[in-house]
C-alpha positions as CSV (number, residue, x, y, z in Angstrom):
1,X,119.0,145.4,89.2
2,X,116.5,143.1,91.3
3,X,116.8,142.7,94.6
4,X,115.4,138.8,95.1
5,X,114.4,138.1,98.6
6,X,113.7,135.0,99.9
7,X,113.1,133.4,103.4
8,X,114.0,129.6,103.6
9,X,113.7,127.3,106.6
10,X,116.6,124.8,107.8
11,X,114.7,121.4,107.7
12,X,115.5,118.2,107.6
13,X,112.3,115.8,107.5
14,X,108.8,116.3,105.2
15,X,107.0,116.5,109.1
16,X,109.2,120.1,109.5
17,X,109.4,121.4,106.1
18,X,105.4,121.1,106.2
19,X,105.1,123.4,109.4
20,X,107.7,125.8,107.9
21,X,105.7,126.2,105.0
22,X,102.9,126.9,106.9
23,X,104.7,129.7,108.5
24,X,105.6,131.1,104.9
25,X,108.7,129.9,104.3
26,X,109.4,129.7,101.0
27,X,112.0,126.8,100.4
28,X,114.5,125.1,102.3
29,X,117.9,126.8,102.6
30,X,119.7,123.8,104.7
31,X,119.1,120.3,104.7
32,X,121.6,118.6,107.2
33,X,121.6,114.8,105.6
34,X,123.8,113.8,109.2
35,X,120.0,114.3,110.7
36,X,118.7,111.5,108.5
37,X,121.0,108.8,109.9
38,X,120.2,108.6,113.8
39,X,117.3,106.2,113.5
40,X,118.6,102.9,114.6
41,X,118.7,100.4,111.5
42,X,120.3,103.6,109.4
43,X,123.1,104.5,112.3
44,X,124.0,100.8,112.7
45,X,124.9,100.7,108.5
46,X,126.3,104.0,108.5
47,X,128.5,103.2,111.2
48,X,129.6,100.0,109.0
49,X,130.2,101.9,106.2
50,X,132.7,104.3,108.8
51,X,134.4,101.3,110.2
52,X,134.9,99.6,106.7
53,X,138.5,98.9,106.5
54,X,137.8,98.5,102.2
55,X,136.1,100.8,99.2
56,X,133.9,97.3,98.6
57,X,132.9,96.9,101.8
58,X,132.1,101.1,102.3
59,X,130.0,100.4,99.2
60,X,128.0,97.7,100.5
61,X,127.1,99.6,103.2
62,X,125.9,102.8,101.2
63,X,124.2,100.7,98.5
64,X,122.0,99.9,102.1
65,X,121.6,103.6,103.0
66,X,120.7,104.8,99.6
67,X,117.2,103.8,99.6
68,X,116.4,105.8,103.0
69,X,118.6,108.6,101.1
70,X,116.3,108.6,98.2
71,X,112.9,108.4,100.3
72,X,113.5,111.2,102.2
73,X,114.6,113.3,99.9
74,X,111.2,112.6,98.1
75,X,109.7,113.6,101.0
76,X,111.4,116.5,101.4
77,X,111.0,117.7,97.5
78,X,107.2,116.7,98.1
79,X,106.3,118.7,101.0
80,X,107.8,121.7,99.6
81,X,105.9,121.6,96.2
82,X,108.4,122.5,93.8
83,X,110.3,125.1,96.3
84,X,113.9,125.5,96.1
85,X,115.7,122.8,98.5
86,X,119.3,123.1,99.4
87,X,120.7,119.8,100.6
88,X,124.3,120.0,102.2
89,X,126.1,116.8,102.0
90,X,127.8,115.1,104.7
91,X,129.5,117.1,107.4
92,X,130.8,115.9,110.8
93,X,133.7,114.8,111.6
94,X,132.8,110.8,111.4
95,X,134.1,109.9,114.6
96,X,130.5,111.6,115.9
97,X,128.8,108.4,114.5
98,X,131.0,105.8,116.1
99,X,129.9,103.6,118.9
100,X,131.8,104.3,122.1
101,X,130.7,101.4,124.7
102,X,132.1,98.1,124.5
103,X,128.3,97.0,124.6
104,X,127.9,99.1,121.2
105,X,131.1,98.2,119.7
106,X,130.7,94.2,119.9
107,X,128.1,93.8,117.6
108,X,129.6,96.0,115.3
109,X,132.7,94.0,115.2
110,X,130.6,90.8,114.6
111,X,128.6,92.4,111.7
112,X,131.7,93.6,110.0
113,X,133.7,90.4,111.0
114,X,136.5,92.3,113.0
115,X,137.6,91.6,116.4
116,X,136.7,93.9,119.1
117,X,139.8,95.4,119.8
118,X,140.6,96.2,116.0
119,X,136.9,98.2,115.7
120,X,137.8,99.9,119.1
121,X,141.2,101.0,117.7
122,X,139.8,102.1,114.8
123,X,137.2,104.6,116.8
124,X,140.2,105.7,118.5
125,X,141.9,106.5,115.8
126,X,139.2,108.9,114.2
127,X,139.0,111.0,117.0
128,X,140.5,114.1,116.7
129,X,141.9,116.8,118.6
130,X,140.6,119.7,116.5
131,X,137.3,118.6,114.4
132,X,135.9,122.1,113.8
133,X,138.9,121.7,111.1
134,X,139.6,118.1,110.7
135,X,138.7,115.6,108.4
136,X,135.1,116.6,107.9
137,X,132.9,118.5,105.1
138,X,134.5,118.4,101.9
139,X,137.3,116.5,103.0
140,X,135.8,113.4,103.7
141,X,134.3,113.5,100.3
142,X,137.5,114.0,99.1
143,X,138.9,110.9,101.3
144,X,135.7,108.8,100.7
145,X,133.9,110.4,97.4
146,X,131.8,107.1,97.5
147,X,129.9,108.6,100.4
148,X,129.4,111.6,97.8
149,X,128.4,109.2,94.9
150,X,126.1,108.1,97.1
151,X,124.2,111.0,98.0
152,X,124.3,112.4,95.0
153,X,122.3,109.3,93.4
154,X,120.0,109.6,95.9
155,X,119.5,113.3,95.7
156,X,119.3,113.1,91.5
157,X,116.8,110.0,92.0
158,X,114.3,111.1,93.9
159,X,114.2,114.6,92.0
160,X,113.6,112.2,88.9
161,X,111.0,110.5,91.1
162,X,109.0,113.2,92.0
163,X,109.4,115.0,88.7
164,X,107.5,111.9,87.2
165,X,104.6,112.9,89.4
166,X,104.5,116.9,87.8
167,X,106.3,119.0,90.0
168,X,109.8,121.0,89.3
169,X,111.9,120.3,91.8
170,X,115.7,121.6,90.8
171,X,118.0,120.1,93.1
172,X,120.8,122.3,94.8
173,X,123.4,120.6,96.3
174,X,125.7,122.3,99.0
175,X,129.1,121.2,99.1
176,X,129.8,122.2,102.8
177,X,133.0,123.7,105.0
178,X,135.0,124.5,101.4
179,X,137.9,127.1,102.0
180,X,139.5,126.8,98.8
181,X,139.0,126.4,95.3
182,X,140.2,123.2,94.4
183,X,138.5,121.6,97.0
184,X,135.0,122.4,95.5
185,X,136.3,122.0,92.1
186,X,137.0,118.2,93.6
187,X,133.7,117.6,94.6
188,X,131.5,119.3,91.9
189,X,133.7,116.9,89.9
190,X,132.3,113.9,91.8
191,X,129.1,115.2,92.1
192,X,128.5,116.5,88.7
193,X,129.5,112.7,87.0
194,X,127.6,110.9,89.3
195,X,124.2,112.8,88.6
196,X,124.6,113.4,84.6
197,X,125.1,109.4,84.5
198,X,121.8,108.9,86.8
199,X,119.9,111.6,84.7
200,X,121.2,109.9,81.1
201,X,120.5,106.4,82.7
202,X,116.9,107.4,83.1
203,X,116.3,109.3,80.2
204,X,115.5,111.8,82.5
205,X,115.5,115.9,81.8
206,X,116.5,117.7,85.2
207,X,118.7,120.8,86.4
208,X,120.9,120.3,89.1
209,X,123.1,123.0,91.3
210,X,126.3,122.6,93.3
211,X,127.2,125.2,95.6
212,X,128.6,125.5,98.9
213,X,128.5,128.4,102.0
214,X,130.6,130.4,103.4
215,X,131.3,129.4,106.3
216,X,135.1,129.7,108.0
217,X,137.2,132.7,107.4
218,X,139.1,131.2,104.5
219,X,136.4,130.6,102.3
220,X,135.0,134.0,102.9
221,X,138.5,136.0,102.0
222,X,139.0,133.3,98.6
223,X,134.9,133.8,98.1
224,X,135.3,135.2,94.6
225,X,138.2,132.6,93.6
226,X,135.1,130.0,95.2
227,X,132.4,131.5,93.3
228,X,133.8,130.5,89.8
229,X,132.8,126.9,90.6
230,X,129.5,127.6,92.7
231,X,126.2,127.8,91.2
């Protein structure tokens, strides 16, 4: 047998994965997408698309995100020339993205057309007592798999983009906190349709993983019921 080795960097903008490769790193073993939604114009729809009381409405705030999705991941694929890039999908609890002030929360309420005490009802009620193991990770793909849909396009987008432009990049896409089977087999579902209708839509020829880590003490005792779905 082979023993592969492999040192990857966690990085989540073109700037970092640069430096890392100056270092001698030799891919990217986590990309945190939450990282690429603090800039103010992309918090402001993302916390929209949270406080959407509607599937329409969550869409027409992720049809808004998608194109900063797709550019950094671009980015991302560009910098690292071809290098494996693992990309985790959404994974906070989304009650971390929520305005908290009443100064915060009024415009919010205005953009989405709610009053300000039903948006401030609504961030109380996504708080939660325990979200280490709360609706977060995988689970809020499984509550919301638009917000996977979404990534996904962008993800199998900008690989097709930057494919166009001669480099290889093979996507790997990390479903993150799964602890059970069916859970990934959910979301590779999800995942797996969205990008085969992006790729046949452009006529495009790419590979594509979905994965996850092991990472709570569920996953890691059900790790070879896991690895049946995990590439």
């Amino acid at each position: 047998t082979t023993l592969f080795r492999s040192v990857r960097t966690n990085a989540d903008s073109p700037k970092d994965a640069i430096q890392a490769r100056k270092f001698g790193a030799e891919g990217i073993g986590l990309c945190r997408t939450e990282h690429m939604f603090f800039e103010e114009e992309r918090i402001f729809n993302f916390r929209r698309m949270i406080a959407a009381d509607s599937v329409e409405m969550r869409e027409e705030a992720l049809e808004k995100i998608l194109p900063y999705q797709r550019k950094d991941f671009e980015g991302l694929f560009e910098a690292m020339e071809g290098d494996p890039v693992v990309i985790r999908y959404l994974d906070p609890p989304l009650h971390e993205f929520l305005p908290h002030t009443d100064a915060e929360i009024k415009p919010l309420a205005e953009s989405l057309g709610m009053s300000f005490e039903a948006l401030k009802n609504r961030v109380e009620s996504l708080k939660e007592f325990n979200p280490m193991m709360g609706h977060r990770g995988c689970r809020l793909a499984v509550t919301y798999p638009e917000i996977a849909k979404m990534q996904t396009r962008a993800v199998i987008e900008a690989a097709i983009n930057v494919n166009k432009k001669g480099m290889n990049v093979t996507p790997e896409i990390m479903i993150p906190l799964v602890g059970d089977l069916n859970e990934l087999k959910y979301v590779k579902k999800v995942v797996c349709e969205t990008a085969d209708a992006v790729i046949a839509e452009a006529g495009a020829n790419l590979t594509y993983h979905v994965g996850t880590m092991i990472e709570i003490p569920r996953a890691a005792v059900m790790a070879d019921e896991i690895a049946k779905e995990a590439e």
